[in-house]
N, C-alpha and C positions, 0 to 999 in steps of 0.2 A: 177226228182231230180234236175233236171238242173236248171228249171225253180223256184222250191223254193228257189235255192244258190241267186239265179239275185233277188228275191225277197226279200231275207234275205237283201245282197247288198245295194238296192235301200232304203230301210227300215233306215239303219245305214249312207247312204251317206244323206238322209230327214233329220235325225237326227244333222246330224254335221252338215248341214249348217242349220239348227232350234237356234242350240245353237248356231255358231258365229255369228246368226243376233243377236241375245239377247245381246251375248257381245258386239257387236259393239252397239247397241242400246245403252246399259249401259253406257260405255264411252262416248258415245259422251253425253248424256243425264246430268252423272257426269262433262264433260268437259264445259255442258253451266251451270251448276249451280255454278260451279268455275267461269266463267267469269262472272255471275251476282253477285257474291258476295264477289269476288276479288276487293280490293277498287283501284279505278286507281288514279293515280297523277300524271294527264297531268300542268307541270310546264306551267306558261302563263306570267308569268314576271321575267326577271334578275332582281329582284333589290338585294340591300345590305339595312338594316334597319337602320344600322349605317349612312348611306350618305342620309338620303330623311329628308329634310327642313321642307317641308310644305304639308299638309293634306288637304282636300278638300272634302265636299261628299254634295250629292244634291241630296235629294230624289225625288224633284219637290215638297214639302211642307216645306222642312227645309233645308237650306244653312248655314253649319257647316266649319269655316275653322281652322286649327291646327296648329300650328309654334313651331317648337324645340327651348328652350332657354336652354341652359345650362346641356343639357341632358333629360330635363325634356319637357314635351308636353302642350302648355297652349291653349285654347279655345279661339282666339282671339274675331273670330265670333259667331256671335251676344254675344257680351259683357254683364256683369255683371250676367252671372249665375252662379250658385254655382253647379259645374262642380265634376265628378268620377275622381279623378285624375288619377286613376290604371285604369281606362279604357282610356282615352286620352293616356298614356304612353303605353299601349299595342295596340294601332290601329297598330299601323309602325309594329308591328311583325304577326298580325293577316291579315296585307297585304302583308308582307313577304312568308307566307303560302297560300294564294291562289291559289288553283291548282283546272282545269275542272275535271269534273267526264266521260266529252266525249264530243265530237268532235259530232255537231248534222249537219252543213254545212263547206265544204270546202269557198262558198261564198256567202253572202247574199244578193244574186240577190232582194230578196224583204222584205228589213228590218222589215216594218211594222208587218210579219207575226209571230213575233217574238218580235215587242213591242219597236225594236231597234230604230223605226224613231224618240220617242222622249222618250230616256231612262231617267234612272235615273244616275248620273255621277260622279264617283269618282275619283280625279287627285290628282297625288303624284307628287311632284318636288322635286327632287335630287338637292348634293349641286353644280356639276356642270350646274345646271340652266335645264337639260334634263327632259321633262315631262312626263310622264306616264298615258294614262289617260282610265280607266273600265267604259264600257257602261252595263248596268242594265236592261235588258229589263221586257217579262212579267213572270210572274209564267208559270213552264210547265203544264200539266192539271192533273198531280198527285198532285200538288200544294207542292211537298215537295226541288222545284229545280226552279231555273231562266234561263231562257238564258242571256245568255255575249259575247261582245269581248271585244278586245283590239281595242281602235280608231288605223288606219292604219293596219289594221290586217283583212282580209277578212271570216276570219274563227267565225265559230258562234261554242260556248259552251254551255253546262250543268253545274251549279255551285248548289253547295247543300244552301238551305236557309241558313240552320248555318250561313254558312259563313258568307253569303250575310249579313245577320243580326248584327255581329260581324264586319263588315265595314262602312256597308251602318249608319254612323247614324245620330239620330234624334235629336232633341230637348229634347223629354222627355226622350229619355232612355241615354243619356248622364247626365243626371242631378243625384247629390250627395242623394243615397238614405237611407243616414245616418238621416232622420229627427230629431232626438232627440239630434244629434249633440254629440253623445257618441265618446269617444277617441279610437278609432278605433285600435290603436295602443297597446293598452291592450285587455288582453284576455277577453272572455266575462265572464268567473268566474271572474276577478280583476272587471271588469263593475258591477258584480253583488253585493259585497264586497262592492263597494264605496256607494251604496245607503245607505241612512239614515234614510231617511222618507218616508211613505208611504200612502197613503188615498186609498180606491177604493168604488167608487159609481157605482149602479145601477137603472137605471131609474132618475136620478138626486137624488137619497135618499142613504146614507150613509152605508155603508157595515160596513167599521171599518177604523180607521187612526191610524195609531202604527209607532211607532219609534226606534231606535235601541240604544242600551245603549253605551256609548265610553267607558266603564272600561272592560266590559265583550259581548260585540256582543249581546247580548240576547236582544228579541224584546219584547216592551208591548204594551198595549191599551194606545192610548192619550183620556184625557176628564176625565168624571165622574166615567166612571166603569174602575176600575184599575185589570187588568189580563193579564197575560203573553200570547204570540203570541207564535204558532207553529212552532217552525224554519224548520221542516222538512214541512209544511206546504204553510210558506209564502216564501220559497224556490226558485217554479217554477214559482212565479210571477216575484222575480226577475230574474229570469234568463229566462224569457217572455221580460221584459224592455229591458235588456243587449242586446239581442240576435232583436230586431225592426227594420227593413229596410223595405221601401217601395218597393212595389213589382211593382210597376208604378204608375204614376201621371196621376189625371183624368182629375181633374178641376182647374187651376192657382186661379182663382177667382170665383169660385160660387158666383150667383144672388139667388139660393133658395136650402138651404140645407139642406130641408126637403126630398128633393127627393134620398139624401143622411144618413137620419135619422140622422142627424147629429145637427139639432137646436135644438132638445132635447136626445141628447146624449142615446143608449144605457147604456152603460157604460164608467168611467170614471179610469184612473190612473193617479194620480198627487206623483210625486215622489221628492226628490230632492239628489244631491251627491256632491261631490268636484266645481263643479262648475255653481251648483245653483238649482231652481226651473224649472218642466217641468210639462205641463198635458197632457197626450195621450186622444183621445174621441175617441169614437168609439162607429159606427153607425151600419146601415143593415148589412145584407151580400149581399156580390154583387153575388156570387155562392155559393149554401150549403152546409155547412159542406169545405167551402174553403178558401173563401175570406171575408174580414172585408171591407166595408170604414171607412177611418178615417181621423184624422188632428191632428195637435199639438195644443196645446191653444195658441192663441195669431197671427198665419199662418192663412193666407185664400186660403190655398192649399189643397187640398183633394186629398188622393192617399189608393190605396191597402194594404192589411196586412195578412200576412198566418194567418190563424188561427189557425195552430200548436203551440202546447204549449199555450194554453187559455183556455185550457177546468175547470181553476179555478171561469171564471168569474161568472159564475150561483149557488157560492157553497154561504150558507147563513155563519154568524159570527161565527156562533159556529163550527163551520166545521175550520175555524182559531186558536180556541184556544186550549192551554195545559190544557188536564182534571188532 
């Protein structure tokens, strides 16, 4: 009888430390999944965005420098491009929030291994003349994070691309992706409202060109066949035009833009509104079911276009008009 008590006993003490390995398993298990998905913000610069002059970034392809005039942040470097103004004026707060996601060396005994020896360089000058300057180095090997320090700063960081991206910039992704040169300022229902005229070809051959009447909004056919245009129809073309940003810049100057399906045009919209005549073209897809090339008429600039909101351009004329 004894011997099954000690038995029962050892049975039920098995038991209870069975279940507080489990628990403590649990926790600690919960306590690293909290720490990998707890976002940290290790702060890595005092600055104030109000007090920094001058902007600076070097990818080792493009040297961008930035000067505050009047509140306002103008592209000094490399001069005469037609510059995001709302991205120039947000770099100083997008470098305000820079913060590591971790601490990967206290000291970089061997910068190299890390891409530090010859990073990419971003320098803020404050208006007491004090400089600040983020070394850039290589992608970590999940590719979604950089290493960084701070020059005079021995400690090596984790920084999430975002960011990096959001500072670090370039050439092309600084550049005004308003091509159509629309009033930005208005909404894109008011961008859509202003247009008057419209044309859209396929394969260089004529879909239809319709205009919109000043007395009553209602749209027709220009030319010989005279018939009223679908307004719920020719709707989402305009508000396809309103709604056009380039998605990035490929080619400044193409030598052959065939390889862009671009010298005989895809498709074409020539439109005009309040202040003037424009022609969108538009070539291959650069990704299916993604991406457009295109250009303005008159630019020998070729850049990207969602292809969201176009799924009108393969519809034929009668698919446009009021039965």
């Amino acid at each position: 009888m004894k011997l099954y008590k000690n038995a029962i006993i050892l049975v039920i003490v098995s038991l209870l430390l069975i279940a507080s390995y489990f628990v403590t398993n649990m926790k600690n298990s919960n306590k690293n999944i909290q720490d990998v998905t707890k976002p940290s913000t290790i702060k890595v610069l005092n600055l104030n965005p109000d007090y920094i002059l001058e902007i600076e970034t070097d990818n080792k392809k493009d040297k961008l420098t930035f000067k505050k005039s009047k509140n306002k942040w103008k592209l000094t470097e490399p001069s005469g491009i037609k510059y995001d103004q709302a991205l120039a004026d947000g770099l100083s707060l997008s470098i305000f929030y820079v913060t590591a996601s971790k601490v990967i060396a206290e000291k970089a005994d061997d910068p190299a291994q890390y891409g530090l020896d010859n990073p990419s360089v971003i320098s803020i000058k404050n208006t007491d003349g004090k400089l600040n300057i983020l070394e850039i180095g290589d992608e970590t090997s999940n590719k979604d994070s950089y290493y960084f320090k701070v020059k005079g700063n021995d400690k090596v960081y984790i920084i999430d691309k975002n960011k990096v991206d959001a500072i670090l910039m370039t050439t092309k992704g600084i550049r005004d992706k308003n091509v159509l040169g629309l009033r930005r300022e208005l909404q894109s229902l008011r961008l859509a409202e202003d247009i008057s005229f419209l044309t859209m070809k396929k394969n260089g051959d004529l879909v239809f060109s319709a205009m919109k009447s000043e007395n009553d909004g209602s749209w027709s056919l220009n030319g010989q066949v005279k018939a009223n245009v679908n307004e719920g129809k020719i709707t989402p073309i305009l508000n396809a035009i309103s709604k056009v940003m380039a998605l990035e810049f490929i080619d400044e100057n193409p030598n052959n833009l065939e390889k862009y399906g671009l010298k005989k045009p895809s498709y074409s919209l020539e439109f005009k509104n309040s202040t003037g005549k424009k022609e969108l073209l538009i070539g291959d897809e650069k990704e299916a079911g993604s991406k457009f090339y295109a250009m303005v008429k008159g630019s020998k600039e070729v850049f990207t276009l969602n292809e969201a909101g176009f799924s009108f351009l393969d519809k034929p004329l009668k698919e446009f008009l009021s039965k």
